[in-house]
C-alpha positions as CSV (number, residue, x, y, z in Angstrom):
1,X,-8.3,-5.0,-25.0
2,X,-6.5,-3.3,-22.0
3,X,-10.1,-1.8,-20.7
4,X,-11.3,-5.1,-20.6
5,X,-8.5,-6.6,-18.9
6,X,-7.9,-4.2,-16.3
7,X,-12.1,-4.4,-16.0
8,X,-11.9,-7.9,-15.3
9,X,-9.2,-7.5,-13.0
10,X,-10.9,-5.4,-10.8
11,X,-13.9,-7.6,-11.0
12,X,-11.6,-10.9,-9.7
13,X,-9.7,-8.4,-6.7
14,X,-13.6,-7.1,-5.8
15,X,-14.8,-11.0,-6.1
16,X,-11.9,-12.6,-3.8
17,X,-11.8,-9.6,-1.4
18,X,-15.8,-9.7,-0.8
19,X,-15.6,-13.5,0.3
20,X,-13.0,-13.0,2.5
21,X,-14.9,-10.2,3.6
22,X,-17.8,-13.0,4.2
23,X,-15.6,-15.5,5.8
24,X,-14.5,-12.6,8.3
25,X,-18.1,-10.9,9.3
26,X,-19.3,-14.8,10.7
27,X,-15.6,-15.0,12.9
28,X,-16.2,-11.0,14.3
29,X,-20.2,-11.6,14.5
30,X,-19.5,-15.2,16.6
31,X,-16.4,-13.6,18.2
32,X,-18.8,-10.9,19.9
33,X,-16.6,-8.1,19.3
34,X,-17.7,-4.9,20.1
35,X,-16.5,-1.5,18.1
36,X,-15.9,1.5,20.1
37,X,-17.6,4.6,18.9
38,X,-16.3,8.0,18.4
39,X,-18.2,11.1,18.8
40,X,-16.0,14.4,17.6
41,X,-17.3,17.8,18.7
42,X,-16.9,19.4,15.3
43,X,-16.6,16.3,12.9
44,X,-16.2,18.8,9.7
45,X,-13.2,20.3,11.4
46,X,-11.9,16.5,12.7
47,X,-12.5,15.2,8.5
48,X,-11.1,18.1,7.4
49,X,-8.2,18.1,9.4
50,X,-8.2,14.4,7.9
51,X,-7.3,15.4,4.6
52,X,-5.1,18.0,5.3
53,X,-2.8,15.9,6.7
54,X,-3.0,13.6,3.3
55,X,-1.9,16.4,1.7
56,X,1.0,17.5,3.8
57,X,2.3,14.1,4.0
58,X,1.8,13.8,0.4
59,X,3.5,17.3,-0.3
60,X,6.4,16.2,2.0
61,X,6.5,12.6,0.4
62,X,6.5,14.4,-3.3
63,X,9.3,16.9,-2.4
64,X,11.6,13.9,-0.8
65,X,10.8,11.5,-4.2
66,X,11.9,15.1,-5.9
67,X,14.8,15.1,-4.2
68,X,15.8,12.2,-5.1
69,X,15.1,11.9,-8.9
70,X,17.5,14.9,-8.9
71,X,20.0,13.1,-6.8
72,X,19.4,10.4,-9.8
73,X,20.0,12.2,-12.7
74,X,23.4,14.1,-11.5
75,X,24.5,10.2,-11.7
76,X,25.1,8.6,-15.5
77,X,23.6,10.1,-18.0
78,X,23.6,6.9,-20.5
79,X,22.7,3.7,-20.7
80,X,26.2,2.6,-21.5
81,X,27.4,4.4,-18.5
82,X,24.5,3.9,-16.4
83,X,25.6,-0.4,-17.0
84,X,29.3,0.5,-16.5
85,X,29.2,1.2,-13.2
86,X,26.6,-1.5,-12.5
87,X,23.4,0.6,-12.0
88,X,20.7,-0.7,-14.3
89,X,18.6,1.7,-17.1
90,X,15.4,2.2,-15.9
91,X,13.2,2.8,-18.3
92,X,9.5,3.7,-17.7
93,X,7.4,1.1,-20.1
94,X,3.7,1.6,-20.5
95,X,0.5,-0.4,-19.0
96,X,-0.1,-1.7,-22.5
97,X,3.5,-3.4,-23.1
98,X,3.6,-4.8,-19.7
99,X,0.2,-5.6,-18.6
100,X,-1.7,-8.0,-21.3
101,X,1.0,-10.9,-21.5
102,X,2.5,-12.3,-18.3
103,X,5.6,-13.6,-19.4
104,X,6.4,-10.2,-21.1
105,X,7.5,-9.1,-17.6
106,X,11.3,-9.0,-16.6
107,X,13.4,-7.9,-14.4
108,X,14.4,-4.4,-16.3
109,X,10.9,-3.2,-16.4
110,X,9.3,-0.3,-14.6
111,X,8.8,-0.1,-10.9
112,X,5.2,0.4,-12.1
113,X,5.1,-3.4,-12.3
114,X,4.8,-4.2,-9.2
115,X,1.2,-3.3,-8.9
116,X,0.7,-5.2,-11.6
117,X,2.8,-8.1,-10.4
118,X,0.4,-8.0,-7.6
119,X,-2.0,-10.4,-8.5
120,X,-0.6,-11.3,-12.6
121,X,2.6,-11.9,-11.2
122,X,4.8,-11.5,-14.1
123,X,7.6,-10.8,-12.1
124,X,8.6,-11.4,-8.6
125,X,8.5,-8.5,-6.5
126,X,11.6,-9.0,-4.9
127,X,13.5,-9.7,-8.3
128,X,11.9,-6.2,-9.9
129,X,13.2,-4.4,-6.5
130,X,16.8,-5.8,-6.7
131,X,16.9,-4.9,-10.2
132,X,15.9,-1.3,-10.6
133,X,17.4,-0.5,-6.7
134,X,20.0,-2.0,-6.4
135,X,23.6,-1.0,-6.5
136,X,25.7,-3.5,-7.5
137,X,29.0,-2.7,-6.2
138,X,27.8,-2.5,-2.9
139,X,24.7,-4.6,-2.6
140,X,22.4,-1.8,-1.1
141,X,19.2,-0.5,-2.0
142,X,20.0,3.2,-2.8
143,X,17.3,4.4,-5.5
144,X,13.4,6.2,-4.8
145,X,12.4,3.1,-5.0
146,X,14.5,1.1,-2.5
147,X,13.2,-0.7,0.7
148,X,15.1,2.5,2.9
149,X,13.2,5.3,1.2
150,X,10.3,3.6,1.6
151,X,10.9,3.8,4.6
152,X,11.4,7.4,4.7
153,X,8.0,8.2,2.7
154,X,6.1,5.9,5.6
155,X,7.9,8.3,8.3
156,X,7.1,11.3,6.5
157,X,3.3,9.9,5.6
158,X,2.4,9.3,9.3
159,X,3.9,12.7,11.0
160,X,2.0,14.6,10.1
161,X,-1.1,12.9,11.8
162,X,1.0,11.9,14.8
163,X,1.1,16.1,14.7
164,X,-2.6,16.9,14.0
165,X,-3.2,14.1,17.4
166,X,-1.0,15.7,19.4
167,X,-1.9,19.5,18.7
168,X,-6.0,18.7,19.2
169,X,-5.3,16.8,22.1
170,X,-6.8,13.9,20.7
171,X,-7.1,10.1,22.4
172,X,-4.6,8.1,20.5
173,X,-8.1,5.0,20.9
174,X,-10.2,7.6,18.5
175,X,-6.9,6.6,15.7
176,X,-7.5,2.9,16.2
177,X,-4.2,2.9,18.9
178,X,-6.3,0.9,22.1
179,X,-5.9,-1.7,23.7
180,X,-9.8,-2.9,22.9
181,X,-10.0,-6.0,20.7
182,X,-6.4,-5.7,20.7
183,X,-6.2,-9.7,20.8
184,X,-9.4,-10.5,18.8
185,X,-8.0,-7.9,15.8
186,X,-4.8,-9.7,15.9
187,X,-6.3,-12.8,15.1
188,X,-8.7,-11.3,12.6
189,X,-5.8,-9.3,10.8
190,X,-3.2,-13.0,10.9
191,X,-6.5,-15.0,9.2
192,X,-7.1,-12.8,6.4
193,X,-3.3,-11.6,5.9
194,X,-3.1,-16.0,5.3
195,X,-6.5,-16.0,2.9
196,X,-5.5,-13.1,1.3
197,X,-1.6,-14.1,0.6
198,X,-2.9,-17.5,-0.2
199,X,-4.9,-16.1,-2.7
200,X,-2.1,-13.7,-4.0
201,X,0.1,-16.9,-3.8
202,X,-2.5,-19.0,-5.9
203,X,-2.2,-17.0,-8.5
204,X,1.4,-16.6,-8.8
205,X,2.9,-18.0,-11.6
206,X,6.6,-17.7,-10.3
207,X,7.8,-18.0,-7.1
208,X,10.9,-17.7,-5.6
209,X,12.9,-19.4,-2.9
210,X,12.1,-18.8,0.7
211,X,15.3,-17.2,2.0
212,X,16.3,-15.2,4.8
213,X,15.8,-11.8,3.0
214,X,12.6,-13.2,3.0
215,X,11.5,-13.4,6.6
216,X,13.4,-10.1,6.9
217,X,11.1,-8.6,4.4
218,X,8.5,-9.8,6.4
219,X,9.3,-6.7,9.2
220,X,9.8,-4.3,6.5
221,X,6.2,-5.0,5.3
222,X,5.0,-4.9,8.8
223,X,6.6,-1.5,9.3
224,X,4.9,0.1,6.4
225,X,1.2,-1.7,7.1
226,X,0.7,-0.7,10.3
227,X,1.6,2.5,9.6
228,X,-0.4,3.3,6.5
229,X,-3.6,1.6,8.2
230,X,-3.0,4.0,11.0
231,X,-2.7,6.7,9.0
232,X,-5.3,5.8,6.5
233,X,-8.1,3.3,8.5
234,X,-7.2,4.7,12.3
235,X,-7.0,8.3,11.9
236,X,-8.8,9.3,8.3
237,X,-11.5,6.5,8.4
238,X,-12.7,7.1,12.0
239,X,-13.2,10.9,10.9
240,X,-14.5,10.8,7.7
241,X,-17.2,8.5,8.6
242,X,-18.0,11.1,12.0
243,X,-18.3,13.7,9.2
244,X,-20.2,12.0,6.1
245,X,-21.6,8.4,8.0
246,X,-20.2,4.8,8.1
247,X,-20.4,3.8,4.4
248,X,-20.0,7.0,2.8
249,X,-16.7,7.5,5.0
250,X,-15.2,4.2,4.4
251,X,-15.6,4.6,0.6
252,X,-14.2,7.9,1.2
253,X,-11.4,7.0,2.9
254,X,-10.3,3.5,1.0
255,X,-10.7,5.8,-2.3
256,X,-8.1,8.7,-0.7
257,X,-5.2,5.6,0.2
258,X,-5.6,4.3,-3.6
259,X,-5.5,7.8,-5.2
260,X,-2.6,9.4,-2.9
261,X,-0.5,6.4,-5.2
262,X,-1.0,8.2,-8.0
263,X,2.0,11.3,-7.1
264,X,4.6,8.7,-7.0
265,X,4.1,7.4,-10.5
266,X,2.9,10.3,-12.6
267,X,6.3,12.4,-10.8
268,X,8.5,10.0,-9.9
269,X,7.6,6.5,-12.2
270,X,6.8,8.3,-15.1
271,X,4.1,7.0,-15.6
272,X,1.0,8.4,-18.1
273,X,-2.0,9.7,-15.8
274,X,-3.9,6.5,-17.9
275,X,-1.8,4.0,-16.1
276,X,-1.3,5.6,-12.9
277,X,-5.1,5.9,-12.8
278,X,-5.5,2.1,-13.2
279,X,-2.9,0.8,-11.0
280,X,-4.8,3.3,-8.2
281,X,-7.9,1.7,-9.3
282,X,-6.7,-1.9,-9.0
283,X,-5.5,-1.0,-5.3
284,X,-9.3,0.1,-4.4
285,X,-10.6,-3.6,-3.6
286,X,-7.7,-4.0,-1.2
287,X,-8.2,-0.7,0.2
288,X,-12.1,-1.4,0.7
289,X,-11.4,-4.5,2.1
290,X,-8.4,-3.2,4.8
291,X,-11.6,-0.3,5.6
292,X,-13.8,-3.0,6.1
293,X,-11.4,-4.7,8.8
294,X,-11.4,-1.5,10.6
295,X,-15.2,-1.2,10.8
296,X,-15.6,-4.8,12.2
297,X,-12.7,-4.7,14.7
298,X,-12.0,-0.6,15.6
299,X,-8.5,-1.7,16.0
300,X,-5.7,-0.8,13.5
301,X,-3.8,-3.7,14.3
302,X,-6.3,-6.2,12.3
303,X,-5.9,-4.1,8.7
304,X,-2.1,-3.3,9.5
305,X,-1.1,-7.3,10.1
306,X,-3.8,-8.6,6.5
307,X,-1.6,-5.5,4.7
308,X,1.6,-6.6,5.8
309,X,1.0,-10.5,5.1
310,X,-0.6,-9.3,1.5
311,X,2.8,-7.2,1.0
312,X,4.8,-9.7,2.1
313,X,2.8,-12.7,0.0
314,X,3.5,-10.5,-3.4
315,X,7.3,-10.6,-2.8
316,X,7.6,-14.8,-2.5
């Protein structure tokens, strides 16, 4: 039963995300926009420097999350004391009690759910992050998984290749940083952020409010897309497909940003390798499809703006 759902899932993400795709390829073919190409003198040594960096951001990444499930668990030991100083339990539920039934979905269920909130929706994202991150005597977001930490792991994901640039001497263009399209992307990124968040929105079958928190989360999720398409579309993308060819690389690359997921919740969430495995395979359309935006514009601005509007569409 949860084969089968989480098949059919990934056959709706891979359905929806392809005709966007469509809908995009006619307004970049008629837009004329040409994709600047990038020749590396030693494009094994450019790739693999590509995935090194992936690993020491996700080594640096893993030792911060580390850190702070330590930090964690010198806190309350108990449930009971864990609610008496207002910090909620947070138990780690599986894939199979949270996934199959939407309305089994609450507030006090695992981070993990927010993948699958994603497109099922069975909870808000933003209720499932106050919840489980939330410190109730002061009203700040203080656990792993808490808007400032985030923040943190994007800093720590994208020095390392901000490193690796400068060291090799490398044109900040051949990362997807240039000026070229620069217009043309951002209009390409706006219109399928809207299709895609429409979409996400569509399916919803809670929303919540539109408050000011809101349109501040809207920065936050611009933050954290532009980066990771940097990181992940700009820098690894461009390489991978000098070293192994267009297709090849883009799979390569939208198959590396699902899986480096998979450290948070296995170390940090808890989660089985089963689960963790599927919520990285459920994020592989919407990788593919943030690749794809790449290939037609060259310009990490039209991935980073569709992945902060789909970010910011699963929170509503």
């Amino acid at each position: 039963m949860e084969n089968t759902i989480i098949f059919t899932e990934l056959l709706i993400r891979l359905g929806v995300y392809t005709a966007i795709a469509g809908i995009l390829y006619l307004i970049t073919r008629f837009g004329d926009m040409t994709v600047l190409k990038w020749d590396f003198a030693d494009v094994r040594k450019s790739g693999m420097t590509a995935i090194l960096c992936i690993g020491v951001s996700i080594l640096l990444g893993s030792l911060f999350l580390f850190a702070c499930t330590l930090q964690e668990s010198a806190g309350p030991s108990s449930e009971s004391e864990a609610t008496a100083v207002g910090q909620p339990s947070r138990e780690i539920v599986s894939l199979e009690d949270i996934y199959p039934v939407r309305d089994s979905c609450t507030a006090a269920d695992s981070a993990l759910t927010r993948e699958m909130a994603f497109v099922r929706n069975c909870v808000p994202e933003d209720e499932l992050w106050q919840s489980d991150c939330t410190d109730t005597t002061t009203g700040e977001l203080t656990t792993v998984t808490g808007y400032p930490s985030r923040l943190i792991l994007t800093l720590l994901l994208i020095l390392p290749v901000i490193a690796a640039v400068k060291l090799l001497r490398e044109r900040w263009a051949s990362a997807g940083i240039t000026r070229h399209n620069l217009i043309s992307s951002s209009i390409v990124g706006l219109i399928a952020g809207i299709l895609v968040g429409t979409v996400l929105l569509a399916l919803k079958q809670q929303h919540t409010p539109l408050t000011g928190s809101h349109i501040g989360l809207l920065g936050y999720y611009t933050i954290v897309g532009l980066s990771e398409e940097f990181v992940f579309r700009g820098y690894v993308q461009t390489r991978l497909i000098g070293w192994f060819g267009r297709t090849p690389g883009w799979i390569a690359a939208s198959a590396l940003m699902a899986l480096v997921h998979l450290t948070q919740r296995l170390a940090v969430l808890g989660a089985s390798p089963v689960d963790a495995l599927a919520v990285a395979l459920l994020l592989f359309p919407l990788s593919l499809f943030l690749g794809y935006l790449m290939l037609r514009t060259g310009n990490v601005v039209a991935p980073g703006l569709a992945h902060a509007l789909a970010g910011w569409a699963s929170a509503l």
